[in-house]
C-alpha positions in Angstrom: 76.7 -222.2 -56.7 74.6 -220.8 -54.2 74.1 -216.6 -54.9 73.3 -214.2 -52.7 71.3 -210.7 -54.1 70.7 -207.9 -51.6 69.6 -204.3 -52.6 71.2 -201.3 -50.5 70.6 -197.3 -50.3 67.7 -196.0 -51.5 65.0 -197.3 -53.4 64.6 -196.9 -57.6 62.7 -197.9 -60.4 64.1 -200.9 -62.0 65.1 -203.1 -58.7 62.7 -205.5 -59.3 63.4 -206.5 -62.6 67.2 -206.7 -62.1 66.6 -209.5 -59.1 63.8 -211.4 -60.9 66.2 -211.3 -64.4 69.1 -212.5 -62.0 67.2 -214.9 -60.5 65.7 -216.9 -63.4 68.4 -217.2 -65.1 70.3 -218.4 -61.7 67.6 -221.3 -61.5 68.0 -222.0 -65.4 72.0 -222.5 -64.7 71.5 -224.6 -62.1 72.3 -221.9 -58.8 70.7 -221.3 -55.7 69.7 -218.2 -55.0 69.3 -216.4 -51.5 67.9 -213.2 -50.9 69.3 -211.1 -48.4 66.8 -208.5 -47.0 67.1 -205.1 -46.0 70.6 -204.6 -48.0 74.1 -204.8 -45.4 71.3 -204.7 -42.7 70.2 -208.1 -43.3 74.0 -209.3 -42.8 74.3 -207.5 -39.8 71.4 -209.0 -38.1 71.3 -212.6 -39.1 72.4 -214.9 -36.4 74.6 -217.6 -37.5 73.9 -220.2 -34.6 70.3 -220.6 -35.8 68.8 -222.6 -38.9 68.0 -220.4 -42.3 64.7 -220.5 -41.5 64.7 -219.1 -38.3 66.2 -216.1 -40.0 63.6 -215.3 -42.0 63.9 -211.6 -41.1 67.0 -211.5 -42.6 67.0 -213.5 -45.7 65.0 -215.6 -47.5 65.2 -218.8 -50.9 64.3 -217.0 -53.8 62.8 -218.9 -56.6 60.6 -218.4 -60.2 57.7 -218.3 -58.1 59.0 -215.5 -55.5 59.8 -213.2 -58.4 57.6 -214.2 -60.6 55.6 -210.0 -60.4 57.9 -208.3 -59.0 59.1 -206.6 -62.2 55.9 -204.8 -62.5 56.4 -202.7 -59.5 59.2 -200.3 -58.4 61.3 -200.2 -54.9 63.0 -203.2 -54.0 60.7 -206.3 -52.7 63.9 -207.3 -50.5 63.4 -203.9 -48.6 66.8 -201.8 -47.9 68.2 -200.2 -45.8 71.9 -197.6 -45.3 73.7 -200.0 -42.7 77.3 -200.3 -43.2 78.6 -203.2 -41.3 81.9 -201.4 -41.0 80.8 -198.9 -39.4 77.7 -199.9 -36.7 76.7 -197.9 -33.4 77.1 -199.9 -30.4 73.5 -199.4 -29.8 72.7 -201.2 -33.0 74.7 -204.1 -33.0 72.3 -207.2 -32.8 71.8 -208.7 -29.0 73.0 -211.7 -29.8 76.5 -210.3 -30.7 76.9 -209.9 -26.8 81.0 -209.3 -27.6 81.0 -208.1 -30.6 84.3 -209.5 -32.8 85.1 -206.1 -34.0 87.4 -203.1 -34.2 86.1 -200.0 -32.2 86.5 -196.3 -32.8 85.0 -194.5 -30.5 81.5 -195.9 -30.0 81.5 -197.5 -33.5 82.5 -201.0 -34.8 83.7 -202.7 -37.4 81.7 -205.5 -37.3 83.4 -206.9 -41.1 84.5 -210.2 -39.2 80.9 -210.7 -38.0 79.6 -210.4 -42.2 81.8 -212.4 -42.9 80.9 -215.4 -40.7 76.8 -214.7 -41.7 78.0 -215.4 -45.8 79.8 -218.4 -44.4 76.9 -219.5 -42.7 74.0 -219.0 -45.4 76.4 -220.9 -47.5 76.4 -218.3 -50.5 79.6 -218.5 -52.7 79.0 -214.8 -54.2 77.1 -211.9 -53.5 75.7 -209.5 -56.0 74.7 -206.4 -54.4 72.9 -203.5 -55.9 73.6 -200.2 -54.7 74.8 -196.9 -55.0 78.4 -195.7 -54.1 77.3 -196.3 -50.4 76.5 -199.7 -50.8 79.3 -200.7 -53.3 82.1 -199.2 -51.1 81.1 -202.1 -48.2 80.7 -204.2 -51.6 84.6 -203.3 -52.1 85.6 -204.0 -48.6 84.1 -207.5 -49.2 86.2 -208.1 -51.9 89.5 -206.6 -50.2 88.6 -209.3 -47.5 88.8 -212.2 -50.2 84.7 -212.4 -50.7 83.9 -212.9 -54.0 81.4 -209.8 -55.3 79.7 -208.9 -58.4 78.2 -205.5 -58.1 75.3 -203.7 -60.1 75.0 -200.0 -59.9 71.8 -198.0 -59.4 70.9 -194.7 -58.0 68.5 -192.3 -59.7 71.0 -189.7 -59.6 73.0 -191.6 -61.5 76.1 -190.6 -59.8 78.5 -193.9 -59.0 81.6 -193.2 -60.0 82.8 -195.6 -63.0 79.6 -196.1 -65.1 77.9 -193.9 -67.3 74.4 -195.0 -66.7 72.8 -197.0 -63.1 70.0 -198.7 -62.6 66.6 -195.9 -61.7 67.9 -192.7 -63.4 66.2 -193.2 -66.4 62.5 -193.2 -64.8 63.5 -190.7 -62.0 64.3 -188.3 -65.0 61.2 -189.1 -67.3 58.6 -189.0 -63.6 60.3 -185.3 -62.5 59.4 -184.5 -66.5 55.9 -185.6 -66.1 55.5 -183.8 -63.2 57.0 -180.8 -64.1 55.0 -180.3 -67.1 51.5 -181.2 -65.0 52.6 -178.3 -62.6 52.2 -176.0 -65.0 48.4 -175.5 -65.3 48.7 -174.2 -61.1 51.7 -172.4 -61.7 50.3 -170.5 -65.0 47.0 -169.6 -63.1 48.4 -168.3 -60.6 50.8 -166.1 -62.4 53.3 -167.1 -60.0 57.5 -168.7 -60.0 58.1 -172.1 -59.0 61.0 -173.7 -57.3 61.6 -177.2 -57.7 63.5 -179.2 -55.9 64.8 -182.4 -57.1 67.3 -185.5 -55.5 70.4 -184.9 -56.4 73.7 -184.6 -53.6 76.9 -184.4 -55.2 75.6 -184.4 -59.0 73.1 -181.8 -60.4 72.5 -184.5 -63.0 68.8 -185.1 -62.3 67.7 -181.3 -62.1 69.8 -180.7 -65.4 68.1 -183.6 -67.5 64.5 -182.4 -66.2 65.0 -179.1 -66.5 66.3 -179.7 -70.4 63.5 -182.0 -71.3 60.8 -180.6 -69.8 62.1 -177.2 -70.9 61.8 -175.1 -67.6 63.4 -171.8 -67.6 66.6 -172.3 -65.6 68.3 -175.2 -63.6 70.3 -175.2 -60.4 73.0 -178.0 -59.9 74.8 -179.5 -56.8 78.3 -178.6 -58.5 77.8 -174.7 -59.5 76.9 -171.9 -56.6 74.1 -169.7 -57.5 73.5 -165.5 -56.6 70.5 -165.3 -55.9 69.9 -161.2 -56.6 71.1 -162.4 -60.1 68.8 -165.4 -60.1 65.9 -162.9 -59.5 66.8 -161.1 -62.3 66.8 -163.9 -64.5 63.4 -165.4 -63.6 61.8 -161.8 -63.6 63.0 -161.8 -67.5 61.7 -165.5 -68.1 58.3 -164.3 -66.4 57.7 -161.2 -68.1 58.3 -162.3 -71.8 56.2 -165.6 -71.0 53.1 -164.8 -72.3 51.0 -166.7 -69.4 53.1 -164.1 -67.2 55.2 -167.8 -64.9 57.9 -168.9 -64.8 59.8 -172.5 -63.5 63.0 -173.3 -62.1 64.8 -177.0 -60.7 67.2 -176.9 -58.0 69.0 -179.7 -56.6 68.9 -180.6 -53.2 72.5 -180.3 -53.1 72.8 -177.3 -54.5 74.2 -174.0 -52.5 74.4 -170.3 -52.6 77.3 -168.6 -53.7 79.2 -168.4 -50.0 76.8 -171.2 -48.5 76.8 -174.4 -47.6 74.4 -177.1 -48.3 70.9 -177.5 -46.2 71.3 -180.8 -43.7 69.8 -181.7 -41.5 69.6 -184.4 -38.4 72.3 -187.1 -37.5 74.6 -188.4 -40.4 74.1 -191.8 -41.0 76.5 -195.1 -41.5 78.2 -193.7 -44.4 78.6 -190.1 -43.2 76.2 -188.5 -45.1 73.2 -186.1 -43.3 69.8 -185.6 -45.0 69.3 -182.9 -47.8 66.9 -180.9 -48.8 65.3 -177.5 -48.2 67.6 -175.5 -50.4 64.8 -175.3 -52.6 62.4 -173.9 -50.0 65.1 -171.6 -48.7 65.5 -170.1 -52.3 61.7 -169.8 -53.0 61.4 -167.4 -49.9 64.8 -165.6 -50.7 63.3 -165.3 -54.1 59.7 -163.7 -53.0 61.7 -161.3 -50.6 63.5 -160.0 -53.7 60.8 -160.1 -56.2 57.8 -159.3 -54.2 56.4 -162.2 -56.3 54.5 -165.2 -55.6 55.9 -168.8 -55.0 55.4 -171.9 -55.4 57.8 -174.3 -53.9 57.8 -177.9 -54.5 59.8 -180.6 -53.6 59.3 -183.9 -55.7 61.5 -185.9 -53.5 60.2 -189.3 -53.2 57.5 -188.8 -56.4 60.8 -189.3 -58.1 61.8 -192.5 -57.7 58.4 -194.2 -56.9 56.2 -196.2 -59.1 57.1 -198.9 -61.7 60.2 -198.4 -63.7 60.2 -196.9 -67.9 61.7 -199.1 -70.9 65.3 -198.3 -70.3 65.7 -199.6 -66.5 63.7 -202.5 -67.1 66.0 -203.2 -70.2 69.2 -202.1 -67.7 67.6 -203.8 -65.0 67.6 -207.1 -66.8 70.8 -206.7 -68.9 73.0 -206.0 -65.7 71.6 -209.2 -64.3 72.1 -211.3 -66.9 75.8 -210.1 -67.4 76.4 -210.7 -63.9 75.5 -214.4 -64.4 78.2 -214.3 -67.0 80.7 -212.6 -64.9 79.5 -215.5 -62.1 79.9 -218.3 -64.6 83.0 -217.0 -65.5 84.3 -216.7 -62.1 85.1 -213.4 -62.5 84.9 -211.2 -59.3 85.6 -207.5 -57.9 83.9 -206.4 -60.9 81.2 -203.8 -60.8 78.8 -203.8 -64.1 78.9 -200.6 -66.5 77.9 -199.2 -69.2 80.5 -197.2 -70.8 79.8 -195.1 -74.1 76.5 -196.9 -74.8 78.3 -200.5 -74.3 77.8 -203.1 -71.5 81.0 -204.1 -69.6 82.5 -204.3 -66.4 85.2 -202.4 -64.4 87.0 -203.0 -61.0 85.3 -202.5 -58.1 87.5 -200.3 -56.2 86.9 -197.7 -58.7 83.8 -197.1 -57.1 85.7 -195.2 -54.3 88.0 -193.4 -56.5 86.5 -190.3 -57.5 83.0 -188.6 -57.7 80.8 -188.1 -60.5 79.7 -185.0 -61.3 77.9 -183.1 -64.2 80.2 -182.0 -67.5 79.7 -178.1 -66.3 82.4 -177.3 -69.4 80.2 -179.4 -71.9 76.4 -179.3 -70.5 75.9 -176.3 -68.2 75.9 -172.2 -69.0 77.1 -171.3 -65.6 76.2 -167.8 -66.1 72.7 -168.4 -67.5 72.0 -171.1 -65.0 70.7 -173.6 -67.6 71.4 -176.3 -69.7 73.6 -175.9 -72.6 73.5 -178.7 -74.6 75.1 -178.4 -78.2 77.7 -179.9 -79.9 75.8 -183.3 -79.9 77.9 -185.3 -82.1 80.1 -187.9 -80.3 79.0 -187.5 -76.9 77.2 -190.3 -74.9 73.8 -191.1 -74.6 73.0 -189.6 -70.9 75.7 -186.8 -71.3 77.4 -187.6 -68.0 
């Protein structure tokens, strides 16, 4: 069989491994295995009338020796990118697709018939790509149109709908920890309250988990609106009876104020989503004009999800790839790989667009605290989605 891997969305820890895993054992089996760069973008933009190896740019062989490091560094070494080939611009669509073979809405195309052709072309009798909801809903549309796909779930907010644990959330979590606890030493001399934003748009998931481990004083998610007047109060209470006189809050990007909306900003891309982030900033100063207290506002954004990955998603990395071999062997497709109550398995791929994922509020959240409440340990799973 000849396989094709692509990595779509944004970048995590634990990338790497997953496509070296996949690809040794590929080679071991007896498969071919072609690397698709830049995620769906690579698709779009590889032109079927010339050779393979004129479309280098858009995908490349990938054997022992390609992937032989890669799983000591984080990000992807394919490069990605959030291109949906469903839904292109017109002024993005490739030059050599002078009439494109797609349905239009509006100055958009569906350029699905055009994919389809470029997997036809490279010769590759499966794809496994690894991606977020994003990237797995075009995954799905593959499949509906009779590809076969095996999908592998990452995203360090560990939000796809249908798995308890993806690829990068792991690290994310255990980096925003280290870094919480190293801004400490600034925030304590300076006597002052620090806002911390963290990734994170529909599910709070990521600001909950750092704010519990690395024990900060209260934790704002994407999926419960916060007063700020009563937020005051409560950080006013967590600075006075600390005896270094600071306190430390998360907040995730996607969070809002009670009434608001969330902060985005600029065009929304392929998959309809705008950028976040500055709800953290905007509390901060809403903060210092109620206080009359110092700030300190940081954003660990891309700190999050940079660097090589922890234990967990190499071991996730690797274990997702080497079940999708199985699945692959098998010939067993429109499956996306899962973990579900601490056990590997698989589940249908249009699952993925069925619902959202979203933090237990009822099991792991004090709503009126604003703060992690985790009790009641016994039977719940490992990463308390």
């Amino acid at each position: 069989m000849k396989i094709g891997i692509l990595t779509g969305g944004g970048d995590v820890p634990g990338l790497n491994p997953c496509i070296k895993a996949l690809v040794y054992r590929a080679i071991e089996e007896g498969h071919e295995v072609i690397g698709i760069r830049r995620g769906w973008g690579g698709v779009l933009n590889y032109n079927p009338s010339l050779s393979f190896k004129e479309n280098a740019l858009n995908a490349i062989p990938l054997d022992k020796n390609a992937v032989r490091t890669v799983d000591r560094s984080g990000g992807t070494f394919l490069h990605t990118s959030r291109t949906n080939p469903s839904n292109v611009k017109a002024k993005e669509i490739p030059k050599f697709l002078k009439m494109p073979e797609a349905e239009t809405t509006g100055d958009k195309f569906d350029m699905t018939p055009h994919a389809l052709k470029v997997v036809e072309a490279m010769g590759i009798n499966v794809l496994v790509p690894i991606g977020g909801d994003d990237t797995q809903s075009y995954s799905e549309r593959l499949h509906r149109e009779g590809f076969p796909v095996v999908a592998i779930p990452k995203t360090m907010d560990n939000d796809v709908f249908g798995t308890d644990y993806c690829i990068g959330f792991s690290t994310a979590v255990s980096r925003s920890e280290q870094l919480i606890q190293s801004m400490r030493s600034s925030v304590g001399s300076h006597e002052r309250i620090a806002v911390i934003e963290l990734f994170g748009r529909n599910s709070g998931e990521t600001s909950l988990m750092a704010a519990y481990l690395a024990a900060v004083d209260r934790a704002l998610i994407s999926e419960v609106p916060f007063d700020c007047e009563k937020l005051a109060q409560l950080i006013m209470q967590d600075k006075h009876t600390n005896p270094s006189n600071y306190a430390m809050l998360t907040i995730s990007e996607g969070a809002k104020m009670t009434g608001g909306e969330c902060i985005e900003t600029g065009e929304a891309d392929a998959y309809g989503h705008k950028k976040l982030g500055g709800i953290g900033q905007m509390t901060a100063d809403r903060l210092k004009k109620i206080t009359g207290q110092e700030m300190v506002y940081q954003q660990l954004g891309y700190l999050m999800r940079s660097g090589a990955p922890d234990s967990i998603d190499l071991m996730v990395g690797f274990n997702f790839a080497n079940l999708a071999l199985e699945l692959i062997n098998k010939q067993i497709y429109g499956r996306m790989l899962a973990i579900k109550k601490g056990v590997y398995t698989h589940v249908p791929l249009s699952l993925v667009t069925s619902g959202i994922k979203r933090v237990n509020v009822d099991e792991f959240y004090d709503i009126e605290n604003y703060r992690p409440n985790i009790k009641n340990l016994e039977g719940k799973p490992m990463f308390l989605y």
